[in-house]
C-alpha positions as CSV (number, residue, x, y, z in Angstrom):
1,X,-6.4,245.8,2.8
2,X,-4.3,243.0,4.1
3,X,-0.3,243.4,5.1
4,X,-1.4,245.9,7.9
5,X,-2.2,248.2,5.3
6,X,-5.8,249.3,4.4
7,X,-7.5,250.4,1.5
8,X,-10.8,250.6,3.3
9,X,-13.3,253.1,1.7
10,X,-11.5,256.2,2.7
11,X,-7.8,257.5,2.5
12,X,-5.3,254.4,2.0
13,X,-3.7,254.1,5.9
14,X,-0.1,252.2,6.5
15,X,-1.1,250.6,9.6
16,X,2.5,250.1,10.6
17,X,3.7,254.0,10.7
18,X,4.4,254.8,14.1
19,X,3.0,258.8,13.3
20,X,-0.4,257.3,12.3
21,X,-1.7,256.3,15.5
22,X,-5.4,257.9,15.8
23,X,-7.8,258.2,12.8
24,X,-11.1,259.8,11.9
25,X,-13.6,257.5,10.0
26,X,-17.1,257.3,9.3
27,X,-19.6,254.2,8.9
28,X,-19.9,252.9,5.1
29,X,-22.5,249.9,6.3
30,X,-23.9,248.5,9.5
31,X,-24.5,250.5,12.7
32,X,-24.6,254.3,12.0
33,X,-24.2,254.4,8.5
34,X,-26.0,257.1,7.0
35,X,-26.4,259.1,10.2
36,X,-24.0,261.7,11.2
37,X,-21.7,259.5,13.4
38,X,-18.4,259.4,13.2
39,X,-15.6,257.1,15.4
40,X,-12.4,258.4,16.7
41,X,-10.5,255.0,16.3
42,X,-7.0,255.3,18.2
43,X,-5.5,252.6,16.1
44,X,-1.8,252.4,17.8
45,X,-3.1,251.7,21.4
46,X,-4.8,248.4,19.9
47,X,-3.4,245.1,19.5
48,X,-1.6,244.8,16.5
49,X,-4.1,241.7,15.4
50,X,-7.3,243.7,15.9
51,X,-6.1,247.1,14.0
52,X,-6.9,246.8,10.3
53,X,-10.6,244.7,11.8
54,X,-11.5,248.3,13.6
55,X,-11.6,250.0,10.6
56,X,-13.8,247.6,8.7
57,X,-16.4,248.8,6.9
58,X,-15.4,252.9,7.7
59,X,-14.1,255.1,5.0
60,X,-11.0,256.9,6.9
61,X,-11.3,260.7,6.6
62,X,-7.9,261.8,8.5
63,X,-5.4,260.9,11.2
64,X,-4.7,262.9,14.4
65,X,-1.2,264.9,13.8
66,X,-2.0,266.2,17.5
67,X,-3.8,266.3,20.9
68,X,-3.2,262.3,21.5
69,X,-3.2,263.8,25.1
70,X,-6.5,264.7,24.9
71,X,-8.2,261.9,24.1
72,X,-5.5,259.8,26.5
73,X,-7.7,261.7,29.4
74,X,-10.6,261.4,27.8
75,X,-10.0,257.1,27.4
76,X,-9.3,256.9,31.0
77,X,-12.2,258.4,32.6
78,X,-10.7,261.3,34.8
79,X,-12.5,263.8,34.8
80,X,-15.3,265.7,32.6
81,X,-13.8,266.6,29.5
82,X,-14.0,270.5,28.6
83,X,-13.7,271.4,25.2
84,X,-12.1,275.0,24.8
85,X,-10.7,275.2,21.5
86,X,-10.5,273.5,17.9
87,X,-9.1,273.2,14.7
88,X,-10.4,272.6,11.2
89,X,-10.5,269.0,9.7
């Protein structure tokens, strides 16, 4: 970690890149590790100063390439979310 880079557990993630903005991680210790939980961490809309501590102690599985939309509405409250389609990871 460190330099707003981060090893982690999981795939090595530039912090800084401005196409990295939501990732996928899992729980390597603390709360839900070794359940099925996963977090949806949208990295980019977080202050700069808490970024590389949200991913503490995950292992990083992916990044978002798109539907940033989605979980925009989703974040904000309005409405039920419907799910109606999806991709593979």
């Amino acid at each position: 970690g460190g330099g707003g880079g981060g090893d982690y557990y999981g795939m090595k993630v530039d912090l800084e890149r401005t196409d990295v903005s939501t990732v996928l991680a899992v729980p390597v210790s603390g709360p839900g590790y070794g359940t099925s939980r996963f977090y949806v961490v949208r990295v980019r809309a977080s202050a700069s100063s808490m970024r590389e501590r949200l991913l503490a102690n995950t292992a990083v599985l992916g990044w978002l390439e798109s539907g940033e939309e989605v979980l925009d509405v989703m974040a904000s409250g309005a409405g039920q979310p419907q799910i109606s389609d999806c991709g593979v990871l």
